[in-house]
Backbone of each chain as ProteinMPNN parsed JSONL, in Angstrom:
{"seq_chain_A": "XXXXXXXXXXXXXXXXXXXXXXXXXXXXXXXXXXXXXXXXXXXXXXXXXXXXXXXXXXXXXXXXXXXXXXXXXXXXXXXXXXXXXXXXXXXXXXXXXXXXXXXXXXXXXXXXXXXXXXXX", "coords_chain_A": {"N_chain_A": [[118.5, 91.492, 192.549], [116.668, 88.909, 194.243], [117.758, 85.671, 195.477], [115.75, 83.791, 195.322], [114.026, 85.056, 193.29], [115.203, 84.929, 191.309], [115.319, 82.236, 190.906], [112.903, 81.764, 190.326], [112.376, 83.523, 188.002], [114.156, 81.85, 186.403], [112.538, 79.604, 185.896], [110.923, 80.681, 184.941], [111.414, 81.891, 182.002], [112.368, 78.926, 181.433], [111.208, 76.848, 181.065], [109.028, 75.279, 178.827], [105.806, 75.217, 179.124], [104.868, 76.838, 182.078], [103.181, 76.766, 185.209], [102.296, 78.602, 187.533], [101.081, 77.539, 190.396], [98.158, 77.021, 193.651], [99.174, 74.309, 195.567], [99.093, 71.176, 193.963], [99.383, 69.918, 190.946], [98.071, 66.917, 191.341], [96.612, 67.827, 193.271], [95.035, 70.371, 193.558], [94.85, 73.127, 195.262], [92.96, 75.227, 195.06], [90.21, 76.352, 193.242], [90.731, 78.18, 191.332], [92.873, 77.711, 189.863], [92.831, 74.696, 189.523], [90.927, 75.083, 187.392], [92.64, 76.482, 185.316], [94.871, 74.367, 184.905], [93.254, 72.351, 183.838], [92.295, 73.408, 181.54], [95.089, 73.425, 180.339], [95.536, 71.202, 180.297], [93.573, 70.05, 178.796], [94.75, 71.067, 176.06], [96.575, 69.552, 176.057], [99.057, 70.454, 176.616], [102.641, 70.477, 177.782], [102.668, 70.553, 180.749], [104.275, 72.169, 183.664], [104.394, 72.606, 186.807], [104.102, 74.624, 189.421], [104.274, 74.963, 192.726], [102.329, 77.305, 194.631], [102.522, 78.32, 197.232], [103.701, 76.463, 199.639], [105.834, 78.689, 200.772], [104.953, 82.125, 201.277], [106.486, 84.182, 200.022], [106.911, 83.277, 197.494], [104.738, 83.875, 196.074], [104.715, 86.918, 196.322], [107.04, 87.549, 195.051], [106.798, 86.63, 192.155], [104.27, 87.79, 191.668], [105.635, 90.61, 191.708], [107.778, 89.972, 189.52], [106.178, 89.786, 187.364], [103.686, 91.126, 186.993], [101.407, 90.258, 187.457], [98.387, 90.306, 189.414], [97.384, 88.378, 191.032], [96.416, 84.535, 191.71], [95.965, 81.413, 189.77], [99.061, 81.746, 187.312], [99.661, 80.959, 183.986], [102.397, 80.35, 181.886], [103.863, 80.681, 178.737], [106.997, 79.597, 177.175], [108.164, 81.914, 178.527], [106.58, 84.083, 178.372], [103.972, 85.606, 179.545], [100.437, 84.359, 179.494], [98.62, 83.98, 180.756], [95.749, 84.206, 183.796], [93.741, 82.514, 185.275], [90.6, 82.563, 183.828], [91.439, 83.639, 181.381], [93.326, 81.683, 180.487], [91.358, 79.493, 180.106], [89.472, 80.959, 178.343], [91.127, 81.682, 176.352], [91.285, 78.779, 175.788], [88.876, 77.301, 175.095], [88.163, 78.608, 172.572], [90.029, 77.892, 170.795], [92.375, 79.002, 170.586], [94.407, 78.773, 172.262], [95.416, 76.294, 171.609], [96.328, 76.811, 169.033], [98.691, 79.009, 170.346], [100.137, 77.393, 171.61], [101.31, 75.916, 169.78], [102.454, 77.506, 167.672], [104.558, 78.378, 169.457], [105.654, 76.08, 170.658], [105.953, 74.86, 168.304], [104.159, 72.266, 166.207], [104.39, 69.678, 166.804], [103.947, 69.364, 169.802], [102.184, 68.463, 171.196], [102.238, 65.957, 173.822], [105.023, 66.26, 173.821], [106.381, 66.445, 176.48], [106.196, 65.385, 180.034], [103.727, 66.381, 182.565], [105.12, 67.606, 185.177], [106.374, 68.655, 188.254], [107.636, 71.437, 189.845], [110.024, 72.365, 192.528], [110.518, 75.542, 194.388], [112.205, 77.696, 196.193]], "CA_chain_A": [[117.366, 90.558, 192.594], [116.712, 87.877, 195.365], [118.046, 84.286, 194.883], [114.269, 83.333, 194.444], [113.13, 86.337, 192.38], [116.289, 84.499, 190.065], [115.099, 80.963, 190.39], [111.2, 82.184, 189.589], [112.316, 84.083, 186.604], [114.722, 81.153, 185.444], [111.815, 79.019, 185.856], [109.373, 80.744, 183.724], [112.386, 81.48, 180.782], [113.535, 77.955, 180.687], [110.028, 75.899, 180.877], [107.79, 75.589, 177.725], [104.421, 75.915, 179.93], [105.159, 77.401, 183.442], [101.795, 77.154, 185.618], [102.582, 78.949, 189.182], [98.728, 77.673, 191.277], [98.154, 76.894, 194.651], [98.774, 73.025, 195.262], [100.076, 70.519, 193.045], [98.61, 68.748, 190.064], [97.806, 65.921, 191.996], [95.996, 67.798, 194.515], [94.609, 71.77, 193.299], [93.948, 73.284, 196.581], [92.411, 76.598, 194.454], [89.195, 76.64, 191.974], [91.095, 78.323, 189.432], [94.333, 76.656, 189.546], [92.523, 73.652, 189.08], [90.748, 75.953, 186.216], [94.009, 76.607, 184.779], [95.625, 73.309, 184.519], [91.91, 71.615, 182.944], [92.417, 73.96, 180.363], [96.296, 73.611, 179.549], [95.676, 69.677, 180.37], [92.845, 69.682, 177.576], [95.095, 71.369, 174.775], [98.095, 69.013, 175.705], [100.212, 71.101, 177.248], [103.313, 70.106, 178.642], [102.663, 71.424, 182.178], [105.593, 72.355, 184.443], [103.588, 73.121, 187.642], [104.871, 75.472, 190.636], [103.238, 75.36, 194.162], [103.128, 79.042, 195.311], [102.229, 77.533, 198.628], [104.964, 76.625, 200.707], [106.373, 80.223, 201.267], [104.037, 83.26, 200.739], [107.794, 84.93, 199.27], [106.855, 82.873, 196.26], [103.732, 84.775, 195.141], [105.143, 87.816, 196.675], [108.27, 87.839, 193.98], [106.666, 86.258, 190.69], [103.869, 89.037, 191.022], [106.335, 91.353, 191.195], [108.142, 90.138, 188.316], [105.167, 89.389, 186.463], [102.676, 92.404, 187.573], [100.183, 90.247, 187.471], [98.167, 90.247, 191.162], [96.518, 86.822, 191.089], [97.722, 83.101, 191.205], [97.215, 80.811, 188.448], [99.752, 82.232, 186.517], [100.306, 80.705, 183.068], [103.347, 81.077, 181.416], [104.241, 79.843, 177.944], [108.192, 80.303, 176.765], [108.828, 82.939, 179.259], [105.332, 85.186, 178.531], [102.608, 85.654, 180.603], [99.302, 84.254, 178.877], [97.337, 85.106, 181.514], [95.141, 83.376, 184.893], [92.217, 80.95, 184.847], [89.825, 83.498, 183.101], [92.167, 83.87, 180.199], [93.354, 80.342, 179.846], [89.99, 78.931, 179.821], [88.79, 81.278, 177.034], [91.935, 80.605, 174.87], [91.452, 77.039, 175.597], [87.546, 77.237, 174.457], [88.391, 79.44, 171.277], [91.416, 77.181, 170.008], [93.069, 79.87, 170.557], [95.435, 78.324, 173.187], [96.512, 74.999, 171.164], [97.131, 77.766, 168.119], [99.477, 79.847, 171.012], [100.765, 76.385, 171.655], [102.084, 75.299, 168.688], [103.322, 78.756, 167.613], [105.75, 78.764, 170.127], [106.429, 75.105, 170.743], [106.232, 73.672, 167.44], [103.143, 71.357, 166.284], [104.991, 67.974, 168.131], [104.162, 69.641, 171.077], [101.576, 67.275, 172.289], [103.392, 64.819, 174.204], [106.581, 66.325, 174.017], [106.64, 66.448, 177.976], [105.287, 64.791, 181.318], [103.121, 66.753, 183.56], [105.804, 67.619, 186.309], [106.413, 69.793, 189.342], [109.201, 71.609, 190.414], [109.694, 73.489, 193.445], [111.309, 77.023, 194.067], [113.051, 78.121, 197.442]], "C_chain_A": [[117.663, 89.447, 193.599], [117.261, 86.607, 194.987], [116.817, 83.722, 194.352], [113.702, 84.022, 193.737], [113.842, 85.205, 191.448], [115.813, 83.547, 189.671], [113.342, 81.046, 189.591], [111.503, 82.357, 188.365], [112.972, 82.574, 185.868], [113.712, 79.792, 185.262], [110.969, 79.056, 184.347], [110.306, 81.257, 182.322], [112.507, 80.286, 180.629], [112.659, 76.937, 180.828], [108.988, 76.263, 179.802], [106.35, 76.096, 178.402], [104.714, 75.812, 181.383], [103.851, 77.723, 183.878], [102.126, 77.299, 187.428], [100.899, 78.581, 189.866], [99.657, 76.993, 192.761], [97.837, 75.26, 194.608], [99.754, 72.775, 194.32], [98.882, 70.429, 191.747], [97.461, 67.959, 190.361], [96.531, 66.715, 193.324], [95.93, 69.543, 194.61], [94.337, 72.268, 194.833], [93.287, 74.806, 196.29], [91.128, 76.435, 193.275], [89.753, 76.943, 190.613], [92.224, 77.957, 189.15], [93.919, 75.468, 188.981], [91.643, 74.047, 187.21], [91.629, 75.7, 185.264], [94.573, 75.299, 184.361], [95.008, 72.732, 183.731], [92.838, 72.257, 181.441], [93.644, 73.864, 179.333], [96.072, 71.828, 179.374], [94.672, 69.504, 178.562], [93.582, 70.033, 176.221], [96.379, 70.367, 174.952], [99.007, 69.314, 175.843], [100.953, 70.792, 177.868], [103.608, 70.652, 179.792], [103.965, 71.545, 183.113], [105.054, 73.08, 185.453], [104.996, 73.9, 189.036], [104.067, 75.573, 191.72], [104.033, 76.495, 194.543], [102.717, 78.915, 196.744], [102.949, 77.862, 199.7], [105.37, 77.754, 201.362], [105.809, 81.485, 200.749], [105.323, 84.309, 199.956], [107.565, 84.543, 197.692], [106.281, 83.595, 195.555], [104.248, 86.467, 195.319], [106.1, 88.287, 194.632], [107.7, 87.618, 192.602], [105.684, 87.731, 190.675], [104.346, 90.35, 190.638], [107.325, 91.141, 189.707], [106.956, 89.908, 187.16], [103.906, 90.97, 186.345], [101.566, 92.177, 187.376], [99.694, 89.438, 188.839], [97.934, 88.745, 191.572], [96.957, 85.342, 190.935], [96.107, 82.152, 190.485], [97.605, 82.141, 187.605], [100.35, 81.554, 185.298], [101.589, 81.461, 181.985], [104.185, 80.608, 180.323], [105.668, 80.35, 177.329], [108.419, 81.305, 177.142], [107.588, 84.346, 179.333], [104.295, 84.558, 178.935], [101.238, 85.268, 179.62], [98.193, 84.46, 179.306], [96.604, 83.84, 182.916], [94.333, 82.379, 184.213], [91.522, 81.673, 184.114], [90.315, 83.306, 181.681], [92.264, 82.844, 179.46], [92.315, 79.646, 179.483], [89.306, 79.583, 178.521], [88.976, 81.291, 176.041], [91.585, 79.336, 174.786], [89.706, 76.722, 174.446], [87.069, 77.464, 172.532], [89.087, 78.636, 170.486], [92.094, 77.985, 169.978], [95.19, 79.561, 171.474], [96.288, 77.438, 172.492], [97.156, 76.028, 169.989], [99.186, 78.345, 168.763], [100.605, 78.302, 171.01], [101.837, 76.237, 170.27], [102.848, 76.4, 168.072], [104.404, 78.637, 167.958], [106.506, 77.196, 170.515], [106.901, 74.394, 169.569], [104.425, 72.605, 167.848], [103.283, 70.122, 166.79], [104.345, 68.571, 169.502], [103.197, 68.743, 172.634], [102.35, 65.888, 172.528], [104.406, 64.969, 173.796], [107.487, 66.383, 175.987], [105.797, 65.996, 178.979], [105.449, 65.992, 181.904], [104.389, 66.718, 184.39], [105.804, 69.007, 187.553], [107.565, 70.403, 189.659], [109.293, 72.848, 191.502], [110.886, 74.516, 193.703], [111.676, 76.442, 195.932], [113.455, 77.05, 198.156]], "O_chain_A": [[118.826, 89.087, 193.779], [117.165, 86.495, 193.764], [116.723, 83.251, 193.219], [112.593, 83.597, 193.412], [113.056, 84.519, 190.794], [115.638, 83.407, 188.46], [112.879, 80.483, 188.598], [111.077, 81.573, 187.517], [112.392, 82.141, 184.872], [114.11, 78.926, 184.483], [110.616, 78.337, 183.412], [109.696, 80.884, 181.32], [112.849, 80.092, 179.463], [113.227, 75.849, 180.733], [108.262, 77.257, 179.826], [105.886, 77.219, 178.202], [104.803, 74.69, 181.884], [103.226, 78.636, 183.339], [102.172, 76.412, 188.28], [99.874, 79.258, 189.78], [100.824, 76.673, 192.987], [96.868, 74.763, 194.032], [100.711, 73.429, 193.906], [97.731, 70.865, 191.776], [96.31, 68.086, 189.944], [95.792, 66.064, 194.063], [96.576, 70.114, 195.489], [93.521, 71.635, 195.503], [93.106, 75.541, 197.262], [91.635, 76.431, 192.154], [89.577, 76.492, 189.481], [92.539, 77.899, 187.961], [94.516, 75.077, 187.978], [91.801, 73.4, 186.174], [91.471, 74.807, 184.431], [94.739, 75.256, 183.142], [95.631, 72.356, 182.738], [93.652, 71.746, 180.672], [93.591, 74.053, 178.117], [96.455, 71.27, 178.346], [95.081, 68.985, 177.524], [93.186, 69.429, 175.224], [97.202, 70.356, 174.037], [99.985, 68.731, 175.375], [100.485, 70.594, 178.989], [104.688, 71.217, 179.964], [104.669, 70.539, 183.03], [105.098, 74.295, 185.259], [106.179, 73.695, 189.311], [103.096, 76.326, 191.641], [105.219, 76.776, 194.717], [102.679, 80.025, 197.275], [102.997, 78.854, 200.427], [105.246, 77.786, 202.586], [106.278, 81.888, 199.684], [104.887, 85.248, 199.29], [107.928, 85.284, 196.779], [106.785, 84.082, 194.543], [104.106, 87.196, 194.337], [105.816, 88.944, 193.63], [108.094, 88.43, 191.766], [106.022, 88.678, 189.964], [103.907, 91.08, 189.749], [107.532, 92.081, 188.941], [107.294, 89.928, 185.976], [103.595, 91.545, 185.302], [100.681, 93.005, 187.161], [100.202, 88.419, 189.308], [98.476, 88.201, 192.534], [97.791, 85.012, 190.091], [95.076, 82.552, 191.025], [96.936, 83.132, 187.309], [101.576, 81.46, 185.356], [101.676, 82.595, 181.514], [105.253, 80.103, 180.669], [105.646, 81.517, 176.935], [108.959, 82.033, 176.309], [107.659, 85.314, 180.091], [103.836, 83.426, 178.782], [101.037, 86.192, 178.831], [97.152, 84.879, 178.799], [97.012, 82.678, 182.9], [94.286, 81.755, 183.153], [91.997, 81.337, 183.029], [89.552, 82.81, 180.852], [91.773, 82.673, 178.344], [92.387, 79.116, 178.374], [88.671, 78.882, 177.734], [88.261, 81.143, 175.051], [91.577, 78.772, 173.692], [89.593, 76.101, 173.389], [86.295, 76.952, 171.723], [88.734, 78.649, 169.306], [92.828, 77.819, 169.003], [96.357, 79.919, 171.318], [97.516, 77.511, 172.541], [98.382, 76.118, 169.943], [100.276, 78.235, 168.202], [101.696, 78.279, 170.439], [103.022, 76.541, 170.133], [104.05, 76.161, 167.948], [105.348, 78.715, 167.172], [107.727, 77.116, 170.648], [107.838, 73.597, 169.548], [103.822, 72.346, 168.889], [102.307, 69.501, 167.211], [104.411, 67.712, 170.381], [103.281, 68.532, 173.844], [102.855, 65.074, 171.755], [104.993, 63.997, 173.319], [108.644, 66.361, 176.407], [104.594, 66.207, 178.825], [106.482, 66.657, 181.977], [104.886, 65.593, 184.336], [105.22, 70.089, 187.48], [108.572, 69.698, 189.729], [108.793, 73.966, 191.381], [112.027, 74.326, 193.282], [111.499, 75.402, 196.567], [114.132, 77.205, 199.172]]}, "seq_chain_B": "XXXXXXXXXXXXXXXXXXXXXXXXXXXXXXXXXXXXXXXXXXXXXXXXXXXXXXXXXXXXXXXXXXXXXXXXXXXX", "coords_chain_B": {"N_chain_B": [[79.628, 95.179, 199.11], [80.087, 95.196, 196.534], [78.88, 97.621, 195.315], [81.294, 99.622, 195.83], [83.008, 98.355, 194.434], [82.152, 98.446, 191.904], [82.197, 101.016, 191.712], [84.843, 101.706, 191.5], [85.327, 100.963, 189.416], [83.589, 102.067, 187.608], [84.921, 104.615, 187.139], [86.943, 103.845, 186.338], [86.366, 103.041, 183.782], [84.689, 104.778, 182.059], [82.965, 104.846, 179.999], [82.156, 102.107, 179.745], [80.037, 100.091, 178.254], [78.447, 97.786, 179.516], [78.804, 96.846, 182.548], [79.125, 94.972, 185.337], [79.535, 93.833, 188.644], [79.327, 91.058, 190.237], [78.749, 89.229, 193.304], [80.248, 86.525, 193.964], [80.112, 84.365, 195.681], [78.57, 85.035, 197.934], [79.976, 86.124, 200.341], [81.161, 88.29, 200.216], [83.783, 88.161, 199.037], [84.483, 87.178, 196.951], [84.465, 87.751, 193.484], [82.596, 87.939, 190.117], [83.308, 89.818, 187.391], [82.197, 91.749, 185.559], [83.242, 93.629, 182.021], [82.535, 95.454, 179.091], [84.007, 97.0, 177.215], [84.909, 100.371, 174.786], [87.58, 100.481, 175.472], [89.022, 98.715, 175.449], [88.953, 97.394, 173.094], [91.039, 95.989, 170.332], [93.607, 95.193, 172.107], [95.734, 92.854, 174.016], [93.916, 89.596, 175.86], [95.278, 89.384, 178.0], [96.902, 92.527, 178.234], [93.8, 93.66, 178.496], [92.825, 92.425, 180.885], [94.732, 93.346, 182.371], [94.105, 96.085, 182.504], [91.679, 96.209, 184.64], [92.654, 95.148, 186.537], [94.173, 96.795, 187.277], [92.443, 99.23, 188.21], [91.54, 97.921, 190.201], [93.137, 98.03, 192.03], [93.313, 98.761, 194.45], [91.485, 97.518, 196.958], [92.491, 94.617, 195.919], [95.014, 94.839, 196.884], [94.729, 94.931, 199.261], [93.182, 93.003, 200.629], [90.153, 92.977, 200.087], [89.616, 91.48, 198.112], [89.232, 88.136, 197.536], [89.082, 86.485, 195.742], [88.76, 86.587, 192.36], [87.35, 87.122, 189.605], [87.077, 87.763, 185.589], [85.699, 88.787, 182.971], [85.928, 89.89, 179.843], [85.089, 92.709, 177.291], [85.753, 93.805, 173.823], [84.147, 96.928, 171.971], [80.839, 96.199, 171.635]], "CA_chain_B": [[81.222, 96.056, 198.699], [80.014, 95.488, 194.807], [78.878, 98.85, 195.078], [82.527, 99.931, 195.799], [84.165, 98.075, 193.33], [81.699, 99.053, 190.756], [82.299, 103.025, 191.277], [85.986, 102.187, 191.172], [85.047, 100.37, 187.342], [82.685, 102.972, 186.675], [85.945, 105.864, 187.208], [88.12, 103.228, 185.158], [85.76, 102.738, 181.995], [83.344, 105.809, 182.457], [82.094, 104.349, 178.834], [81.804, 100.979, 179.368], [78.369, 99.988, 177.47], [78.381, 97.044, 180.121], [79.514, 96.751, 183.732], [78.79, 94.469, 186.366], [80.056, 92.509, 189.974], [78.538, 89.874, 191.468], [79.351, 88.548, 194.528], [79.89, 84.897, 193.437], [80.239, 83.573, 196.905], [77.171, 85.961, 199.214], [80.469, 86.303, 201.278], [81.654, 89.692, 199.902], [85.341, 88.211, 198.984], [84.273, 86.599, 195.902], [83.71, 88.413, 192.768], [82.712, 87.961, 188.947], [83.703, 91.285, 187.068], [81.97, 91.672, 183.199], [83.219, 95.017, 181.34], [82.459, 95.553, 177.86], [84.669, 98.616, 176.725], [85.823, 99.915, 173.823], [88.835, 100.664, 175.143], [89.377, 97.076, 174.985], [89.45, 97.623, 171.301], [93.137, 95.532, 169.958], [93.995, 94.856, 173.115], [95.372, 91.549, 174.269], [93.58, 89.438, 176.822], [96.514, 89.864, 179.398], [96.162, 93.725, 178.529], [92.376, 93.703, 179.215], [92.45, 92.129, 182.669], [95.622, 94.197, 183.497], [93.552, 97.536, 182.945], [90.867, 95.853, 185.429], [93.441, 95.129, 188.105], [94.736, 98.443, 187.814], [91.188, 99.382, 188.124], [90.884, 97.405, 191.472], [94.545, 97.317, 192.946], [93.121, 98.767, 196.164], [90.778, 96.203, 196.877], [93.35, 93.49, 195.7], [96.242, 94.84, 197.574], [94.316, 95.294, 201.112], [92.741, 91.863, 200.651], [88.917, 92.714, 200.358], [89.145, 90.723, 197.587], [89.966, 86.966, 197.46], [89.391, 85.931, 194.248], [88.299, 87.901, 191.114], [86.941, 86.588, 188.149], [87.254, 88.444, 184.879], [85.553, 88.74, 181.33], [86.192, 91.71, 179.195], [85.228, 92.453, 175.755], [85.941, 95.159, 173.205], [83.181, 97.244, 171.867], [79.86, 95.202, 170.997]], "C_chain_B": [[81.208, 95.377, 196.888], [79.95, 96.573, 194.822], [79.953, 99.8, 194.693], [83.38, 99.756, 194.804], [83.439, 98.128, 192.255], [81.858, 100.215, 190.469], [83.844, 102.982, 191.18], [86.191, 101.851, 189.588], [84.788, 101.605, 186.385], [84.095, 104.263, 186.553], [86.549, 105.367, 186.145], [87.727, 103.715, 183.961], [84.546, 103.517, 182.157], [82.452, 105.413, 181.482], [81.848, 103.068, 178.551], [80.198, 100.515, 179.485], [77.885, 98.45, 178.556], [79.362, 96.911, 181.042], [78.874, 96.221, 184.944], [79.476, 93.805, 187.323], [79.607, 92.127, 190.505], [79.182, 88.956, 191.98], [79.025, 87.061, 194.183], [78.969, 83.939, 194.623], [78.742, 83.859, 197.854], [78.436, 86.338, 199.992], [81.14, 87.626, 201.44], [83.055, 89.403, 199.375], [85.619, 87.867, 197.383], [83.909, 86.952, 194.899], [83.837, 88.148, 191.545], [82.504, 89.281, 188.328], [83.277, 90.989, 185.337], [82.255, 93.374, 182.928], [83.075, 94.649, 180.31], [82.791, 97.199, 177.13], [85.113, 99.116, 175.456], [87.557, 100.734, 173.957], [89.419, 99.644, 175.163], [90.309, 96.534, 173.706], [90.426, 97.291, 171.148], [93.857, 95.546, 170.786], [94.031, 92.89, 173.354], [94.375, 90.99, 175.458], [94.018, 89.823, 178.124], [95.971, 91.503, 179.328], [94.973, 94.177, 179.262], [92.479, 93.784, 180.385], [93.74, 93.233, 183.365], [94.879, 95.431, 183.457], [92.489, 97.178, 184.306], [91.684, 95.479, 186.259], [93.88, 96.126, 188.288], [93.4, 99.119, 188.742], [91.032, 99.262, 190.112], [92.174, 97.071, 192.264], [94.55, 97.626, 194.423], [92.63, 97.608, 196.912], [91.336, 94.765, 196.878], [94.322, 93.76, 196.454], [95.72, 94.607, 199.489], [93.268, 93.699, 201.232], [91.281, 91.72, 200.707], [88.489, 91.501, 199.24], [90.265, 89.3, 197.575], [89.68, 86.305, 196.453], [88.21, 86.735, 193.413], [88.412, 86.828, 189.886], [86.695, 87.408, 186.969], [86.67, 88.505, 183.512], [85.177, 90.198, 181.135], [86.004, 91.452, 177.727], [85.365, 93.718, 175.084], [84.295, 95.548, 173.074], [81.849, 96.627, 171.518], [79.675, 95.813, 169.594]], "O_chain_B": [[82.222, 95.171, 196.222], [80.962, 97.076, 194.334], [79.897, 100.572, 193.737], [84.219, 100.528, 194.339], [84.127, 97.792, 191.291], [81.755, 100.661, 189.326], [84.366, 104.037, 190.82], [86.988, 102.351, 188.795], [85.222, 102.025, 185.312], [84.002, 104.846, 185.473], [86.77, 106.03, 185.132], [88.325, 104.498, 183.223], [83.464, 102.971, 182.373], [81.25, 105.49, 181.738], [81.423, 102.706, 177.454], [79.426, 100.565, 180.442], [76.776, 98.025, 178.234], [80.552, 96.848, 180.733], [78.111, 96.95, 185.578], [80.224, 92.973, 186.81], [79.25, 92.679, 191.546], [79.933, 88.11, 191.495], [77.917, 86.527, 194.13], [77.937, 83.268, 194.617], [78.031, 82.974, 198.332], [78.031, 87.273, 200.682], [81.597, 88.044, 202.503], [83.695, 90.441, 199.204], [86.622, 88.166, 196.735], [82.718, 86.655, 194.813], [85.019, 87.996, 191.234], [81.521, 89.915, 188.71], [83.771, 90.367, 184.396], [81.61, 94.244, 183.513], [83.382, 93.471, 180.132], [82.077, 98.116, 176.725], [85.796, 98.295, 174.845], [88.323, 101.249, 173.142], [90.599, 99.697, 174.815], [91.327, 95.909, 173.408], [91.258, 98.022, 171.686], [94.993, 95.915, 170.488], [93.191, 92.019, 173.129], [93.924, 91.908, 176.144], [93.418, 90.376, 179.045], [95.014, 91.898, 179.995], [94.969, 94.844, 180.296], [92.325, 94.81, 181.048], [93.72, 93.758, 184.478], [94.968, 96.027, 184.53], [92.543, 98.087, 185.135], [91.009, 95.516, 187.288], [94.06, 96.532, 189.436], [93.554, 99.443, 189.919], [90.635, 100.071, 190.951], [92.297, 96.085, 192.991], [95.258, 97.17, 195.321], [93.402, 96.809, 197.442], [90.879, 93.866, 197.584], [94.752, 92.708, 196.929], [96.315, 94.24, 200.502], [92.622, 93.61, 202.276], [90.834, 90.686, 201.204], [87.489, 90.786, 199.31], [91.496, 89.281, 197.593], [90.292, 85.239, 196.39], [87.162, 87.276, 193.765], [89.275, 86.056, 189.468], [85.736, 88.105, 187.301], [87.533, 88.12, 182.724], [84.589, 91.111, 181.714], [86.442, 90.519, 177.054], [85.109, 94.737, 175.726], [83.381, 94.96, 173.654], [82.048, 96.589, 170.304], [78.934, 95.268, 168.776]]}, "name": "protein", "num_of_chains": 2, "seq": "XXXXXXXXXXXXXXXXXXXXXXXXXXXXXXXXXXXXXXXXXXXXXXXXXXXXXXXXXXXXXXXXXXXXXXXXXXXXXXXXXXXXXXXXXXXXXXXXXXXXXXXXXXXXXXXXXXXXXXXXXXXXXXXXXXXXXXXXXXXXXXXXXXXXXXXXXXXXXXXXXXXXXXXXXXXXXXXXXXXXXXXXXXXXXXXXXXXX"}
């Protein structure tokens, strides 16, 4: 595996909510990235954002470890929950803060700042 | 190029009781995708949309499409 296939994967193992979009936070440069984040932002999700930006190697490698084609990529405790489509319809359902708390624990709102962290 | 990526749906889910793509954009790159299958049936969400990218991995790999929008439901 590549040094960045390694740091991708140890990304999305070792961050409670792992959101790979195009852009930052601060500054979506995608429809459904910005999608994506609304939706984890509205349940309280401690976001841990990834610009797949910078180096087209980025999206390249996570879809391969992931096998899924499309960027946003949510990713809660190391599984795939799915793009903007997905997140948005857990988020609508309550289905998402449920997934949430499942896996983080009911503290989980405001257990973490919004941050970024970048790969390669 | 709905046409296209509706006969590659229609091969996927020969029984889906609902199937449509509309070009979000007018630009041809842009597409909202509704199936209603029941092979859906106890399937997760992730599942779902991954049978619909399988569905359309030509299309997605050769870049006709630039963004894909997705709702899928089991049987009505």
């Amino acid at each position: 595996m590549s040094e960045l296939a390694d740091q991708i994967k140890q990304i999305i193992e070792s961050e409670d909510v792992a959101l790979f979009m195009k852009g930052t936070p601060q500054f979506a440069m995608c429809g459904n990235s910005q999608r994506a984040l609304e939706a984890l932002r509205g349940a309280g999700a401690p976001v841990t954002a990834i610009d797949i930006l910078p180096d087209p190697r980025i999206r390249e490698e996570l879809s391969a470890l992931s096998g899924w084609p499309t960027i946003p990529q949510v990713f809660v405790r190391g599984e795939l929950v799915g793009g903007a489509d997905i997140v948005e319809e857990l988020a609508q359902s309550g289905e998402l803060e449920r997934t949430l708390e499942e896996k983080l624990g009911s503290e989980y709102r405001g257990a973490g700042e919004e941050r970024v962290v970048a790969v390669a | 190029m709905t046409d296209r990526l509706e006969g590659l749906l229609r091969e996927a889910f020969p029984d889906a009781e609902e199937l449509s793509v509309e070009d979000r954009t007018g630009g041809g790159d842009h597409f909202l995708v509704i199936v209603t299958s029941r092979r859906f049936d106890g399937l997760s969400l992730v599942e779902q949309h991954r049978l619909v990218y399988d569905a359309l991995a030509t299309p997605l790999a050769d870049g006709t499409i630039h963004e894909l929008r997705i709702k899928t439901r089991g049987a009505l």
